[in-house]
Structures are given as structure tokens and as C-alpha cells.
C-alpha positions in Angstrom: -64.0 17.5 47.1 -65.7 16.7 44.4 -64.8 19.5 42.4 -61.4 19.4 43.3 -61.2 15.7 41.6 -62.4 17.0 39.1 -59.8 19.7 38.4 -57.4 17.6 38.7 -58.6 14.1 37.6 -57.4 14.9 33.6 -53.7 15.7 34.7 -51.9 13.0 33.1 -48.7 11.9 35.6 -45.5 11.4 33.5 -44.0 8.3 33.8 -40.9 8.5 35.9 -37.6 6.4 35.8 -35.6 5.1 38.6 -32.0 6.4 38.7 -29.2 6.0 41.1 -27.4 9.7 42.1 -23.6 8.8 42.1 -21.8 10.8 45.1 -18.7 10.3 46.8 -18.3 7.2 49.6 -15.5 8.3 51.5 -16.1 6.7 55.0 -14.9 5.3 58.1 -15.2 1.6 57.5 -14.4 0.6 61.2 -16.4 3.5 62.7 -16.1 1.6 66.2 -12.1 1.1 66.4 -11.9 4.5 64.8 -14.1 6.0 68.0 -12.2 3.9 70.3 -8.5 5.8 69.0 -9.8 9.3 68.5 -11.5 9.0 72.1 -7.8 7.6 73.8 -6.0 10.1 71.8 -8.1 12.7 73.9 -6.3 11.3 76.9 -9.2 11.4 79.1 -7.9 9.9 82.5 -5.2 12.7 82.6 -8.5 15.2 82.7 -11.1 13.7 84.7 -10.4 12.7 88.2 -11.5 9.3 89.4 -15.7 8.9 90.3 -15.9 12.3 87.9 -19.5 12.8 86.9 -19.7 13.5 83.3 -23.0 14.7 81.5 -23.1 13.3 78.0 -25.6 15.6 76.1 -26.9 13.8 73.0 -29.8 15.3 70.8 -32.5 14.9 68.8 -31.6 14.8 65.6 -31.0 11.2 63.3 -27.2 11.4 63.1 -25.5 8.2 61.7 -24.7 5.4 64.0 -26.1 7.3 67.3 -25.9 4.5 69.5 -22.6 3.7 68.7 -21.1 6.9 69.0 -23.1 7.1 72.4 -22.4 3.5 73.7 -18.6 4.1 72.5 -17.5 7.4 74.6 -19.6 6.2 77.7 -17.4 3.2 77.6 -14.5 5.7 77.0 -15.3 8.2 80.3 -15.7 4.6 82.4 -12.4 3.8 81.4 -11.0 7.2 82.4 -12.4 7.1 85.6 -15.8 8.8 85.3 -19.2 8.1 85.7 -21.2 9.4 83.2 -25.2 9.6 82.5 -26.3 11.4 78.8 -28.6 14.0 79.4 -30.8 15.3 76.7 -30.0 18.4 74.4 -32.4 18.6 72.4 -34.0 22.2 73.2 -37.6 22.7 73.1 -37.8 18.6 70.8 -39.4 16.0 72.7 -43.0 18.2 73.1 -40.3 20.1 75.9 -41.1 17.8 78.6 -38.8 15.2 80.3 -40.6 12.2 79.5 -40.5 13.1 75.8 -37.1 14.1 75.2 -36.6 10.5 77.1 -39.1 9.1 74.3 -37.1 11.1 71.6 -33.8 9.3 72.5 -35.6 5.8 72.9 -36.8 6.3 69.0 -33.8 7.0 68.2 -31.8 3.9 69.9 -30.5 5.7 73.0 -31.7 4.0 75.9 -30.2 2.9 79.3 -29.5 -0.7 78.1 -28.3 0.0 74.6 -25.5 2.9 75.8 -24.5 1.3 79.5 -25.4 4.3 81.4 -28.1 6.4 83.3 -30.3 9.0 81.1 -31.2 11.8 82.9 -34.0 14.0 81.3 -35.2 17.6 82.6 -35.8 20.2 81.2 -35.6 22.8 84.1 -32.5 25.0 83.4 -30.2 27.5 85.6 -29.2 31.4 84.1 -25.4 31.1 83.8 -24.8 34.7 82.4 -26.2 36.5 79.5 -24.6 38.3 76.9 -24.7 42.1 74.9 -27.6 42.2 73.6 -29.3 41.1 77.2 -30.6 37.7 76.5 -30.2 35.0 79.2 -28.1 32.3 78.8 -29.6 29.0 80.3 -28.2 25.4 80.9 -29.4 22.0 81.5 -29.5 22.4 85.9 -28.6 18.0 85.6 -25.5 18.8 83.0 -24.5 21.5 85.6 -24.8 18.9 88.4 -21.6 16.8 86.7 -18.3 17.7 87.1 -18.0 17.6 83.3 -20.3 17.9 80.1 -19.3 16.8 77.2 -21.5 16.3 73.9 -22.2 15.1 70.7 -23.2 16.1 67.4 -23.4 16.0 63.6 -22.1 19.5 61.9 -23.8 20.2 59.0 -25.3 22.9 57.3 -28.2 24.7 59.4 -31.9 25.0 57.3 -32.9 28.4 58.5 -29.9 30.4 58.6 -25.9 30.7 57.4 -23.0 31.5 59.1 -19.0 30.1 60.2 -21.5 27.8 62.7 -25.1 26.3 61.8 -25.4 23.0 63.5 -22.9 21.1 65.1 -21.5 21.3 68.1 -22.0 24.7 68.8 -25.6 25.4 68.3 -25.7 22.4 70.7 -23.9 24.2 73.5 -25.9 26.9 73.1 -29.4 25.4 72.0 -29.7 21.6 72.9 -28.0 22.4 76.3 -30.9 25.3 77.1 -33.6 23.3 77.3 -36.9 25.0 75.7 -36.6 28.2 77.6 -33.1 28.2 76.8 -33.8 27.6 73.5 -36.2 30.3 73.1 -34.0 33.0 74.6 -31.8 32.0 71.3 -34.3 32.2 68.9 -36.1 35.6 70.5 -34.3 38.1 68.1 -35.0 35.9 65.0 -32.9 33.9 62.6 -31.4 36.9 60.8 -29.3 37.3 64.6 -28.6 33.5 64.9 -25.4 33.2 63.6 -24.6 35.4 66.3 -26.2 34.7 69.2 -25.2 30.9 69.2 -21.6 31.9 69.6 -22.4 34.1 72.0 -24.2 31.8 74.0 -21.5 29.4 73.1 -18.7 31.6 74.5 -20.3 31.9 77.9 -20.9 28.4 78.4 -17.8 27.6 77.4 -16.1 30.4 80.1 -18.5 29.2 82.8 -19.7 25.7 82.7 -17.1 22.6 83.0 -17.7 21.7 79.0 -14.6 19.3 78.4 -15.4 18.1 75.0 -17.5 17.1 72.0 -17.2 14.5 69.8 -18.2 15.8 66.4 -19.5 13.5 63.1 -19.7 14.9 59.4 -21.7 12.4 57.4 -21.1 11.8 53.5 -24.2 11.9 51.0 -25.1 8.1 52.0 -25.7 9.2 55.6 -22.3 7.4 56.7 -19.8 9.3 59.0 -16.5 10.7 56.7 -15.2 12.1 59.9 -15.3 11.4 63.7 -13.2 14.3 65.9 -13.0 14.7 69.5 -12.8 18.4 69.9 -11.4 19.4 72.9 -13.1 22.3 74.7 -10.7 25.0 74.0 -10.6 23.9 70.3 -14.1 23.9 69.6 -14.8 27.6 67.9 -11.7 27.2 66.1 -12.1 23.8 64.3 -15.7 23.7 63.7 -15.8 26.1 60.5 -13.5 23.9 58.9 -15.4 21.1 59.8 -18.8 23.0 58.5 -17.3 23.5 55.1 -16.1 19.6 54.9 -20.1 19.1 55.7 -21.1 21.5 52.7 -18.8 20.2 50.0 -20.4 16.3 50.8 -24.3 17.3 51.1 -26.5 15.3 49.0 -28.2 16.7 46.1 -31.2 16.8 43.2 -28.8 16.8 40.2 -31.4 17.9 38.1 -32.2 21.9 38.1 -34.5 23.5 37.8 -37.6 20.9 38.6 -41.1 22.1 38.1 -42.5 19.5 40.6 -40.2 17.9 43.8 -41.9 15.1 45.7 -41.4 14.2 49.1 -42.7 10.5 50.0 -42.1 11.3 53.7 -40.7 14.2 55.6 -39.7 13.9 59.2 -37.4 15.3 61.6 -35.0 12.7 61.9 -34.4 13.7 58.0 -34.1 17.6 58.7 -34.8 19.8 61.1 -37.5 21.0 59.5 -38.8 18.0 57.8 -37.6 18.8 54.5 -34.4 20.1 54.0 -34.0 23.6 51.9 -30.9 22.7 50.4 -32.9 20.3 48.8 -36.2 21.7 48.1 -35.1 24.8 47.5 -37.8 26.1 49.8 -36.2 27.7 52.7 -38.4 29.2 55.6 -36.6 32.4 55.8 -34.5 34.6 54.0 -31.1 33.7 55.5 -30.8 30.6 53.4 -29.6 30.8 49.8 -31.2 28.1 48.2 -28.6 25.4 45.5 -31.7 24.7 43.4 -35.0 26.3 41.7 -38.4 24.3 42.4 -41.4 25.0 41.3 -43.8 23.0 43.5 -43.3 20.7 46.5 -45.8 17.9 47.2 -45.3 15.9 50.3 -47.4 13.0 50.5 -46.6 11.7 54.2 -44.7 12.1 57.8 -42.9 9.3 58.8 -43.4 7.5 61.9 -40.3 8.8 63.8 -41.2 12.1 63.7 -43.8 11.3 66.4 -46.5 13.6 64.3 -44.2 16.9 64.5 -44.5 18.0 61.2 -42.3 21.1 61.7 -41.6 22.6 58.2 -45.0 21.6 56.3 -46.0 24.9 55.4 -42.9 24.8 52.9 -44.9 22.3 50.8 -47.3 23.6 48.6 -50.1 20.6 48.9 -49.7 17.4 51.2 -52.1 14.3 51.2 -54.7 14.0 53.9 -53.0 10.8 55.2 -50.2 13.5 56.7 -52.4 16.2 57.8 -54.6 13.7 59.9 -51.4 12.4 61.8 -49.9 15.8 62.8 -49.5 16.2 66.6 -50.2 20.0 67.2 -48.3 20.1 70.4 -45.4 19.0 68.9 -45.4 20.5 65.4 -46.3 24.4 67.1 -44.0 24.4 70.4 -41.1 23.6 67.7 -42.3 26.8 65.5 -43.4 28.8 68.4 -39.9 28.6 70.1 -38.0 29.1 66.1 -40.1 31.9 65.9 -40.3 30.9 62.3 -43.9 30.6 61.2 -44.0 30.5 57.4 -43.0 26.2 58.4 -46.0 25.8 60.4 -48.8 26.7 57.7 -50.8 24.3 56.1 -50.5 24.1 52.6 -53.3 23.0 50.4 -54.3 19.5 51.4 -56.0 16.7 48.8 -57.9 14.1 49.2 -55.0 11.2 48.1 -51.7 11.4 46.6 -52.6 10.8 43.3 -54.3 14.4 43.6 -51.8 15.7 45.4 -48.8 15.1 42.2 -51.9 15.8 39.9 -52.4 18.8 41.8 -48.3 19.9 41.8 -47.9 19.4 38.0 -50.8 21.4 37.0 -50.3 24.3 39.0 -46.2 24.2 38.2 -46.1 26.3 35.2 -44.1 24.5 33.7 -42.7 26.1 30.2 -43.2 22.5 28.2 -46.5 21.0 30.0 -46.5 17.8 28.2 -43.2 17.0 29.3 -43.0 18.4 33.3 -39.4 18.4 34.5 -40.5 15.8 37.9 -38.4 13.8 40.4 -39.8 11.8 43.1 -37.3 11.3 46.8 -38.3 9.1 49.6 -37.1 11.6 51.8 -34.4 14.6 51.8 -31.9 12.8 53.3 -31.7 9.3 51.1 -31.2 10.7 47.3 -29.2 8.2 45.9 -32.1 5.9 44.3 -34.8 8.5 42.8 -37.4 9.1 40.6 -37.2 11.1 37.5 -39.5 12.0 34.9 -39.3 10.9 31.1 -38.4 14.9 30.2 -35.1 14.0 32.3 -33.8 10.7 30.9 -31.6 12.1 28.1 -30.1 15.0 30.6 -29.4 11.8 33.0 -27.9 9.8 30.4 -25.3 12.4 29.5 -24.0 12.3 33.2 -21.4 10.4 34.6 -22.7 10.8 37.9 -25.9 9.3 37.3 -27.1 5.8 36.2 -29.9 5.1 34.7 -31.5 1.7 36.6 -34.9 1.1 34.4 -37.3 2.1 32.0 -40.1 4.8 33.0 -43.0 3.5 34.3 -46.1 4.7 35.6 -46.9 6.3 38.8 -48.0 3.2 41.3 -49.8 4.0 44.2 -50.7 1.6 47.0 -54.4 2.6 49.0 -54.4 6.2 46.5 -52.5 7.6 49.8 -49.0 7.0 50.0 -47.1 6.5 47.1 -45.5 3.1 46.6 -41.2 3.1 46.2 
């Protein structure tokens, strides 16, 4: 590596700024009591008949206050009468066994204890039609066991394709419900066909499985919930384009465009499906995305620990640290782009020796047009940008927003073991 150092060594790092991103807070203050209305409203004991088993899928993904809105419509199906258990839908997450989507739920706070119900985790599935185009349509066999399924999910924009549904509630019926075979059967024709084939999927499940409702979140910039809805079954393909574009309009950004260099401190799944989210980056894995913003090169410098080593997404970085690439789990990282079918994610980009090289290494391959003042900004992930990092060749844009407040002078780059970038 020596003669990498020494490429790089002379690259002077600007110094960088913090600055707090100003986006609107609209929120449910008393998520809870809101949970609790929304779910009587649904008027669940005049659907579900006394000792009713009802299969609560929940996924994989980091929404906002999981346990809660877990923990919440348990209690909610108990009082109507029903006994419910939560069942995984997560498709092929969790390494596509059952004792690691039961692991993927425990990291994220969904445990017997902490909802006040059984967990149920296979991943074996049952052919309940298939549709045009001859793909199977699989389903969780332990949701078809219940009388019911209901489920719940965040809808948001989807990072490898665009359509009236990415993910939310119906990507769940017809992905997180299918298990990893399931889940491949989706994904077999590509994500130029995926806006399709979900509803597809969707619309069989939905003729010929008991699915009785979800309970669908759209989280604000700050990662709080700015809607709650229980969507009944009939209901769901209808309201959940309105509810995408609600999603859209209160993504966070990078209000600075374009950026020669984007940094990532840590990318993970429980910020984006695939570690980093495009919207963001403006790196998208495929074609059916339409990146917001223009970057020129993305350094990632670590995965974070709840991401279990599935470092899904990487190969949309151009160079990581060696710190990440040493704590990748290969099981994990290719099942999740074997089963996408997406492979330009699971490359390795160009990998340095610290994370001082690794910015050093960004910057002076980033072409920027003025090289002595690189247009930088440093995130701790791609799902908290309120407080960033911006370089000195960005102050006076940020000054001249209202949506953007300066919090201290520019500094120098501080790293903690020349691995991980200190905040």
C-alpha cells in the first residue's frame, strides 16, 4: 500500500463546517394514543371472530417506533378477540433462514417480551396462484395457518425502481410475505418489471389469502411518523399512491448540488435498503431510478453494527475503508443481491488502507472544476441529514439559505484510530 499512501498522502482535506439541514417537523406527538384511535376506528371485533388467529407480518427494515407500532395493534387484535403471533416478512433478510429473520426482528426491538405475543419464523412458503407472465406466487405457509394476516410497513420511495407502489405495504404483501423463494420469483424478471409484478403479486394475495389489513407509517425527514393509517384490505391499492407521494414530498435531502465528494460515515440496512439510499447519493443501482442530485464520488468509511455485516449496496461507493470491507458477512451481503438480481450493489469498490485515504482518495479522483476548493459534505448516514458536514467552498451558498443554519466554524478533518471518522 505503500504506493497508494503515497498518491494520496499530499491531498489536502478541506476543512468542513457543521450545519443543521432545516426540514419540516410535522409529526404525531402522541404516536401511541394516535395508534390506539386509528386501530378502534378499524372496528376490529365486528371482523374477527372470537380465538381468531391473526398473523402480524412485520419486516426488516428500521421504521420509526417499530415496537410500538407492533406492541400497539397486538394489544388492539387481543382486545378484538384474536390471538395473534407476528410472523416475519422480511423476504430473503435475515441470511433467509428462520433463526435469522428471528435475529433480524430481535435487533430491531421485536421480541416476544417487548410486543406481548408469539413470533413465529419460517421461511417455508405455499404456491397460492401465479399470475400472466407465469411466475409463482408464494406466501408465508405460518401466515396462511391464521385466520387473518395483517401487516405493517413504512411507504416510502423504493431505491431500485419507480412506480404508483415502491415500498410500503404492498411490496410487503407481495415480497416480505414470500419468504426468499417468494421473493425471488418477484425479482426473476428484473427491476425494470417490478413495478409490475408486485401488484400482481399483490392482487392475488389479496383475492386469495385472508389479508384483513395493514397499518401503514410515512415518516418525516427526522425519521418520526407524520402519518399512521389502518388500511383496510379492500382499500389498500387505492390509498397507497397517495400515501407514496405524501412519503416523496417529506424525504430528507443534501441541499447542496452538485457535490464532488459525498461521504457516508456508516451505511447499513436499517438506513436503506441498500445501505445507502440513491435519493441521496445519487448513485442508484439500476436504471429505473432518477436520481434528485449529481455526485461525483461516494466514500463510505464503515457498516454499522445493525446491519449484521450485510453490506448490500457497497459496490455504489467508489472506495470504502478496510475497517468495512473486513466486517462484511458474504452470506448475508450476496443472498440479498443474488435474490434482487441487481449486481452492480454487490461489487467492491476500491478499498484503502484508513479513512483518511479513503476522503484523500475521493477528492483527488473527483474532478472537481475548482480543486482547491472541492464542493464536500460529510453524513453519518443517509437517513439522519439534519446535522452535516460541509466543506469551506459551501459556507457562503449555506449562509444565503433559510433552510440551513450554520452551527460553527470549519475545522479540520478529525479522525479517531485513522479508521472511522470521528462526528
Amino acid at each position: 500500500m505503500d504506493v497508494v499512501r503515497d498518491l494520496v498522502e499530499g491531498i489536502e482535506l478541506p476543512r468542513m463546517a457543521p450545519v443543521r439541514q432545516v426540514f419540516d417537523d410535522t409529526h404525531i406527538a402522541d404516536l401511541e394514543g394516535h395508534l390506539k384511535k386509528v386501530l378502534a376506528e378499524a372496528k376490529l371485533e365486528t371482523r374477527i371472530a372470537k380465538g381468531a388467529r391473526v398473523a402480524l407480518g412485520v419486516g426488516s427494515r428500521g421504521l420509526a417506533e417499530l415496537p410500538l407500532l407492533v406492541r400497539t395493534t397486538v394489544a388492539a387484535l387481543k382486545a378484538a378477540g384474536a390471538e395473534p403471533y407476528v410472523v416475519p416478512a422480511m423476504g430473503s433478510h435475515g441470511g433467509a433462514t428462520d433463526a435469522g429473520q428471528a435475529k433480524m426482528l430481535a435487533s430491531l426491538g421485536v421480541t416476544e417480551e417487548s410486543v406481548g405475543c408469539p413470533i413465529r419464523s419460517s421461511v417455508e412458503t405455499v404456491e397460492v396462484g401465479r399470475i400472466a407472465s407465469g411466475l409463482p406466487v408464494l406466501m408465508d405457509r405460518v401466515a396462511l395457518e391464521a385466520d387473518h394476516i395483517a401487516i405493517i410497513n413504512r411507504i416510502k420511495p423504493h431505491t431500485s425502481f419507480s412506480g404508483r407502489y415502491e415500498s410500503g405495504l404492498i411490496k410487503m404483501l407481495a415480497i416480505g410475505l414470500a419468504n426468499h423463494k417468494g421473493a425471488e420469483s418477484c425479482h426473476q424478471q428484473g427491476f425494470g418489471m417490478m413495478a409490475d409484478n408486485i401488484v400482481a403479486m399483490a392482487e392475488v394475495k389479496l383475492a386469495k389469502t385472508p389479508i384483513l389489513f395493514g397499518l401503514g407509517t410515512v415518516e418525516n425527514a427526522y425519521d418520526r411518523i407524520a402519518i399512521a393509517e389502518v388500511v383496510m384490505a379492500q382499500d389498500l391499492l387505492a390509498r397507497e399512491p397517495a400515501l407514496l407521494e405524501i412519503a416523496r414530498s417529506k424525504m430528507p435531502r443534501i441541499l447542496f448540488d452538485p457535490l464532488d465528494v459525498l461521504v457516508v460515515n456508516e451505511m447499513g440496512k436499517e438506513f436503506s435498503g441498500t445501505g445507502m439510499d440513491p435519493h441521496i447519493t445519487g448513485k442508484p443501482g439500476t436504471p429505473y431510478v432518477q436520481a434528485r442530485n449529481s455526485v461525483g464520488k461516494l466514500v463510505v468509511l464503515d457498516l454499522s453494527d445493525r446491519t449484521h455485516g450485510n453490506a448490500t449496496g457497497l459496490g455504489l461507493a467508489d472506495l470504502c475503508t478496510k475497517r468495512l470491507f473486513d466486517r462484511i458477512d458474504y452470506r448475508a451481503f450476496y443472498t440479498n443481491h443474488l435474490t434482487s438480481t441487481t449486481m452492480t450493489g454487490a461489487k467492491i469498490p476500491m478499498i484503502m488502507q484508513t479513512a483518511r485515504m479513503a476522503v484523500q482518495g475521493g477528492i483527488k479522483t473527483a474532478n472537481a472544476l475548482d480543486p482547491e476548493r472541492p464542493r464536500v459534505v460529510r453524513v453519518p448516514n443517509t437517513l439522519a441529514l439534519e446535522r452535516i458536514w460541509i466543506s469551506e467552498a459551501l459556507l457562503e451558498e449555506a449562509r444565503e439559505r433559510a433552510d440551513i443554519e450554520v452551527l460553527g466554524p470549519a475545522e479540520a478533518w478529525r479522525f479517531d484510530d485513522e479508521l472511522v471518522a470521528s462526528a
